[in-house]
N, C-alpha and C positions, 0 to 999 in steps of 0.2 A: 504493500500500500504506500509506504514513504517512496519508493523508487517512484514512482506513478504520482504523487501528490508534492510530491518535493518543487518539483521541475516548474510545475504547472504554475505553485504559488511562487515562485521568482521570478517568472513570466511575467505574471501577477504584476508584482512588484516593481519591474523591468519597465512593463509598461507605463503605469503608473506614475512614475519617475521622468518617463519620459513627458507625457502628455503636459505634466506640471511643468516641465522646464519649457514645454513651449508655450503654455500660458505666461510663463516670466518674459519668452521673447517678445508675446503681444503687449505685452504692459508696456517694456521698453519702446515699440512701435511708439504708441500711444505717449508715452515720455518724452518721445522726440517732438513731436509738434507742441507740446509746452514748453519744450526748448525753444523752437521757432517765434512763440509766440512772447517768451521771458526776453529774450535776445532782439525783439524786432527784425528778426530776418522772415523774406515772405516765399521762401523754398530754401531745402534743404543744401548746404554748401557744397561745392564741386567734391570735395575731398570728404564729405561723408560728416558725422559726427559721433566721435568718440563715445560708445555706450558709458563709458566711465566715468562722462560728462552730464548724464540724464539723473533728474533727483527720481531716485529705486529708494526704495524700502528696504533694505540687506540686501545694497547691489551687488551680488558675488561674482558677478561678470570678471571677468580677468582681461578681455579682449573681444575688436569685434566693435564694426559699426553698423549705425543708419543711416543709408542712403536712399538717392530717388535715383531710378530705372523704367525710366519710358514715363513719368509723372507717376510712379506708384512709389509709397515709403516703404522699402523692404529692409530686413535685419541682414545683415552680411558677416557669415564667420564670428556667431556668438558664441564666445565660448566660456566656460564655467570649471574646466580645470574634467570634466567630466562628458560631457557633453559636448558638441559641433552644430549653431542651428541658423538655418539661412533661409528668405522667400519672407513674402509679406503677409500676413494676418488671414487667418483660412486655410492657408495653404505654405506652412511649415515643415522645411525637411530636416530631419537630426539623425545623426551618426552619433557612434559611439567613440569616446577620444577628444585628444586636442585638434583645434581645427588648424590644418596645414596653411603656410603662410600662402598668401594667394599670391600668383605672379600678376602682376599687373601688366598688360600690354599697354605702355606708352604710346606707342601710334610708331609712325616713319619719323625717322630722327633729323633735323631742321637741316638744311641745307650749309654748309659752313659757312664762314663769313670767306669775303674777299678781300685779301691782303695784297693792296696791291699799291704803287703809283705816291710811296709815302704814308699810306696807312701803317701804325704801328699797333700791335695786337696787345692790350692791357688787361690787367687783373685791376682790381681799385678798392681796397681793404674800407671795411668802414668807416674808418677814421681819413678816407681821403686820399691814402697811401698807394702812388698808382707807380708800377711795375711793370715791366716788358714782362708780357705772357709767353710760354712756353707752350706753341701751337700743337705740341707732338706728346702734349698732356691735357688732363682736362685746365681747361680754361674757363668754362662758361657750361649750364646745365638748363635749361628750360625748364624740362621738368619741376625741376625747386625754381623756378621763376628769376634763375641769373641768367642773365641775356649777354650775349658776346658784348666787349665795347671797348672801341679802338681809338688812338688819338693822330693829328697832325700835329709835328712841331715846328719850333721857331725856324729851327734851321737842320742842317744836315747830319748831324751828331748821332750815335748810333750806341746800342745800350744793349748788352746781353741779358739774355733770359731771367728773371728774378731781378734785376739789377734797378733800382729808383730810379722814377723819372721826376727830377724837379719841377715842380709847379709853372713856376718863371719860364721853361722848356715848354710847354703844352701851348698851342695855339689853339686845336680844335677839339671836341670829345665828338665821337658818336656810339650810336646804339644802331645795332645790328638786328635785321627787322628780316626775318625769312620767310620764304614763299611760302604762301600756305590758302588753304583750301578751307571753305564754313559753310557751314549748314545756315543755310535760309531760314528766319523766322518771324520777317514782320512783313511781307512784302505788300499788304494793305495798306500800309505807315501809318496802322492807330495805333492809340496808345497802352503798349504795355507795361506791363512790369519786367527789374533790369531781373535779367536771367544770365546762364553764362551762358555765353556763346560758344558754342562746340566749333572746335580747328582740328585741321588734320594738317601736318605740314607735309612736303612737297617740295622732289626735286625736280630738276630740269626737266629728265626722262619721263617722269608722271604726264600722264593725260590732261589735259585740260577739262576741268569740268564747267560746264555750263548751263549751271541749273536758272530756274527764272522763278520757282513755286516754292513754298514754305515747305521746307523737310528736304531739301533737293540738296547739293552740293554746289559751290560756286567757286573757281580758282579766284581770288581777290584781283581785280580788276588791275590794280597797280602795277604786279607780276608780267600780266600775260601783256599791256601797252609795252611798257618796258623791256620785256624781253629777257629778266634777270633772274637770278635767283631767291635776290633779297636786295634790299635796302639798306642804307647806312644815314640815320635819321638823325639831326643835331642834338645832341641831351640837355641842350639848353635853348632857350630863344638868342638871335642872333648878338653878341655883343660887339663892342669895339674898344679898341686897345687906349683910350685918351677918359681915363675910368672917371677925373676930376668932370668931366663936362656930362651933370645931371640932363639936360634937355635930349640928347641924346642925336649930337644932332651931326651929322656928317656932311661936306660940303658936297657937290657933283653935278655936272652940268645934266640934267638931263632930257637931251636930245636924244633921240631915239629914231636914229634913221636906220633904212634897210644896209646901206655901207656899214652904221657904224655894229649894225648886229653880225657880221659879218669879218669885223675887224676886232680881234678882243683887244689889241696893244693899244688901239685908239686912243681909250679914254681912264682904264682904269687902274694903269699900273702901284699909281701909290692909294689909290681907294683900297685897295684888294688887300693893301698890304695889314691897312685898317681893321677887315674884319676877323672877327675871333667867335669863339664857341666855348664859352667858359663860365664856372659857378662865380657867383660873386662879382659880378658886375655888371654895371647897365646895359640896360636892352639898347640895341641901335631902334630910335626911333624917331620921328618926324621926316619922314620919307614918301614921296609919291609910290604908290605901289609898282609902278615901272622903273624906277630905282633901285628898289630892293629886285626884284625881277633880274634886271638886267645886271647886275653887280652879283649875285651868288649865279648865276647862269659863267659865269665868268671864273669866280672861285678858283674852278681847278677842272678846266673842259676834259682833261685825262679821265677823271673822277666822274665824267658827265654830269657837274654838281647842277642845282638849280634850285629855286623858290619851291618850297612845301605844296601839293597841290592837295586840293581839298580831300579827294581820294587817299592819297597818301596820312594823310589826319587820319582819314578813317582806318586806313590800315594799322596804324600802330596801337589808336583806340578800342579796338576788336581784339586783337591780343592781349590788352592790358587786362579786357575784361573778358578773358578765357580761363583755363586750368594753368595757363602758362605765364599767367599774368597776378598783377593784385590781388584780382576775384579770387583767385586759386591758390595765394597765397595763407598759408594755415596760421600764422601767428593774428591774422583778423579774423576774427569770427561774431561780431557784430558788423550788421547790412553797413551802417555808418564807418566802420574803418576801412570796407572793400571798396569805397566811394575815394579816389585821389581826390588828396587834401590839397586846398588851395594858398597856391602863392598871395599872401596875401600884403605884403611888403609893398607900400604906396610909394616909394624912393625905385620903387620897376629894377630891382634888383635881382641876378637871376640865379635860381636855386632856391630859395626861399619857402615854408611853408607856414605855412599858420598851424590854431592849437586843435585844430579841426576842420572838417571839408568844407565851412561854409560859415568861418570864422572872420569880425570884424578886420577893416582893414585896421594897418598900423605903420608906425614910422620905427616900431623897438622888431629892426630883423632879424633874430637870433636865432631861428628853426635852418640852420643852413641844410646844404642836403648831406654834408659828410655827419648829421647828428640823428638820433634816432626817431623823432619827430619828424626833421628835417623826410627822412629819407620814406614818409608817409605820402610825400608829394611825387614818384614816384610812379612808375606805370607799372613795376614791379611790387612795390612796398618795398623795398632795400635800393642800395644804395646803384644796383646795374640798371635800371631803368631810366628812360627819359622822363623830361624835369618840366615845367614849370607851362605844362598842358590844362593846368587849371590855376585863372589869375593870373599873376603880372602883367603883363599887357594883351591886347585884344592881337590876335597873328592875323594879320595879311595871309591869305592860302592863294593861289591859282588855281581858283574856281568863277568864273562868272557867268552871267545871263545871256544868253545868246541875244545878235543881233544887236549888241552897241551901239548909239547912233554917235557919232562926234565929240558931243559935246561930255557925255558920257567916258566915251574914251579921252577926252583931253584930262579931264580929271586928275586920272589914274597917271596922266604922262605918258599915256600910247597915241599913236595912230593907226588909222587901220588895215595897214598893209605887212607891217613888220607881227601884229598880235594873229594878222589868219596866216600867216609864215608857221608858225608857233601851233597854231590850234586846231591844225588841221589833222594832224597827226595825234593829236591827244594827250601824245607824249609830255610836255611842259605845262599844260593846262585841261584844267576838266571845265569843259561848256554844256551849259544846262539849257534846255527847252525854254523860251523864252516864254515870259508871261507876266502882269502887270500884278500880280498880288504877291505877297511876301507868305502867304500860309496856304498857297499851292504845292504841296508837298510830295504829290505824285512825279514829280520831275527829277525825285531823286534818282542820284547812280547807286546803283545796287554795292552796299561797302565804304561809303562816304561818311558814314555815323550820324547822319543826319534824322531824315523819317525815320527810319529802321528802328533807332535809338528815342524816339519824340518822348521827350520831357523826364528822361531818366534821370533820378535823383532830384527832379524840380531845377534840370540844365534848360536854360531857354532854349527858344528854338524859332527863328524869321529866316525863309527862305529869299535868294533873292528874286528880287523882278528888275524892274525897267529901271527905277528912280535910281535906284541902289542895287546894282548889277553886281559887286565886289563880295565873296565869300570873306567872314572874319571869324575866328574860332579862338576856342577858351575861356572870353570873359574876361573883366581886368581882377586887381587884386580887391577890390568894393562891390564886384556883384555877388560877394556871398555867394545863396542859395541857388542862384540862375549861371553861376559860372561853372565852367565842368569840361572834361572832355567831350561829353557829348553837347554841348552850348557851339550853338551855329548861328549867326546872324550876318547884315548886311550893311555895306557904307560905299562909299563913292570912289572912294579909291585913293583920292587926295595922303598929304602931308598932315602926319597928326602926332604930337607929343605922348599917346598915348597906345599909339599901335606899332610893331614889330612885325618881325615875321621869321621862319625857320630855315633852315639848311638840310637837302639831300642829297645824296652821292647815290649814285645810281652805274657803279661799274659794271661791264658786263663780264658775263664767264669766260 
């Protein structure tokens, strides 16, 4: 009788045991959206949330999180030291054991950077401390949200592996921005709530995708114009080297004829020498936007550098708010720290952040970006990401309203023969569908962070039209709540003490 009853009653028991452990996983389920809802976060974070984090009752959990899979909150690898339980509420599966570490598929690994033409490959310690990187090591991980970043310097001095590079030494920084591919998700452009945005990166050899519908794939528009494999994006808004002069003002004749686009020695040899890409000092600004145009078009033709275009915003914007990015950054786990904090420094200082995303302005600028605060401003949340995409000053992109008439273009310091030179190809500018309202929003490019993105985190949002054809992104350091990465608005193009503009290198393979 015991052979026969033994078995049966530890079955018994067996079961028992188990059914209860998966009621503890549903509780945790149910734990997590009071997490969600303690924390102000309005969906569960890219990277899951630590069962060890949910208030349990004798959490005995050892390991093992809650995540979302296709909009559903399912338990992932909870484990109890006993136990293994995973799947969403109803429909719980448990093994016997610890649960084996799961391999995580990353995706396809970024395309490298390109070192080429005076580019130097850097490491840059928290504290500031920037290094010649040692390419034939790791240098840089996506995955944990360190983004490649490389500098120009003064002159032609050369520095082995590990070796400091003096501050004084640095002309340019940039952030390495790699091809990559997103899933469509607003292509309505109403308004949602911020989600992450799923990327897959992408090399050369990859397909292009072409998707056009919400759930589809899209190779980022920036990539497939260009022709490249990534980007190398200024980590600061533009400065210039004459730091005493607050207006920010640069002198330059600008004429803008079809010779003189044609000629770079013309006009710009000691301008060029002017500009910089550096923390800690003023934006260049009070500039027709055909000035800044034509003066980083110039930079470094090897580099094929040129003015930021709207697209291009969007591209680095969408990564920042991926798995690869801030969003996906694990040391934020309130909605409010995954939101880049804003430069809020009214002296348009660059690097700067304030004591929060949508913090008053101030003249006390001490959130630099080499500080911990500081490095919140960030597209990363640390110190490898581009700087000062929300506040300091309002950026100039090359983006405008199609069909400019004269007077429009004189504004800006074009005419119209040298800008359809330029716009034809796509390449140097993105041209939008023309139209007389500023909240016609269907004219976005797919990947611009415009529509797609509408009113994320309370970032304004005015398309352009006719009056004010000129794309302006960011916000200055006083729009608080309306400034952001995803904050898009519109201006004339003109000379203004308050607007800047950025730096790209666009090498090819």
């Amino acid at each position: 009788i015991a052979l026969i009853a033994v078995p049966i009653v530890i079955n018994v028991i067996e079961k028992a045991k188990e059914e209860s452990y998966k009621r503890s996983v549903e509780f945790a389920i149910d734990a997590a959206e009071l997490y969600l809802v303690e924390n102000g976060l309005s969906e569960i974070p890219s990277e899951g949330i630590d069962v060890k984090k949910l208030k349990l009752k004798n959490n005995n959990f050892e390991s093992g999180k809650i995540v979302n899979k296709d909009g559903q909150v399912v338990a992932e690898n909870l484990s109890n030291g006993e136990y293994c339980a995973s799947g969403e509420k109803g429909s719980i599966t448990i093994s016997k054991g610890n649960c084996e570490e799961e391999i995580v598929d990353e995706g396809p690994a970024p395309a490298k950077p390109i070192i080429t033409n005076g580019l130097v490959p850097v490491k840059i310690a928290d504290d500031g401390t920037v290094t010649k990187a040692n390419t034939e090591e790791e240098w840089y991980d996506y995955s944990k949200q360190k983004w490649a970043n490389a500098v120009i310097l003064t002159d032609n001095a050369t520095y082995t592996d590990g070796q400091t590079i003096p501050e004084e030494k640095i002309r340019a920084y940039f952030v390495w921005i790699p091809r990559y591919k997103y899933q469509i998700f607003n292509v309505e452009t109403t308004t949602v709530s911020p989600k992450e945005i799923k990327i897959e990166f992408q090399s050369m050899d990859d397909d292009e995708e072409k998707g056009t519908e919400n759930g589809q794939w899209l190779t980022h528009p920036v990539f497939t114009i260009l022709g490249v494999s990534g980007i190398w994006v200024g980590k600061f808004e533009v400065g210039y080297n004459q730091s005493n002069n607050a207006n920010g003002e640069i002198t330059i004749d600008d004429t803008w004829t079809t010779e003189g686009a044609q000629n770079a020695e013309s006009y710009t040899t000691e301008l060029l020498k002017k500009i910089i890409v550096k923390p800690n000092v003023y934006s260049w600004r009070n500039q027709k936007l055909n000035t800044f145009f034509q003066t980083l078009y110039y930079f470094n033709r090897e580099l094929d550098s040129h003015m930021m275009k709207n697209t291009e915003w969007g591209a680095v914007a969408y990564l920042s708010h991926s798995k690869y990015g801030k969003y996906g950054n694990i040391k934020y786990t309130m909605a409010e720290e995954k939101e880049i904090y804003i430069n809020n420094c009214k002296n348009m200082i660059t690097g700067i952040a304030g004591d929060s995303a949508s913090a008053d302005s101030t003249s006390d600028c001490i959130n630099t970006y080499d500080t911990l605060n500081g490095q919140k401003a960030s597209t990363t949340g640390n110190i490898t990401g581009v700087y000062d995409m929300s506040g300091g000053t309002w950026e100039y992109v090359a983006g405008y309203n199609q069909n400019l008439d004269n007077t429009r273009l004189e504004y800006g310091g074009f005419t119209s023969e040298p800008i359809t030179q330029y716009s034809e190809l796509r390449k140097y500018f993105d041209v939008y569908e023309s139209s007389n309202s500023s909240i016609d929003y269907s004219r976005r490019i797919l990947g611009d962070a415009t529509a797609e993105t509408r009113e994320w985190y309370g970032d304004f949002i005015r398309f352009v039209y006719s009056n004010n054809p000129w794309f302006v992104r960011g916000g200055n350091y006083g729009n608080k709540t309306s400034a952001g990465v995803f904050f898009a608005y519109n201006n004339y193009g003109d000379a203004n003490m308050y607007y800047s503009t950025r730096l790209v290198l666009s090498p090819s393979n």
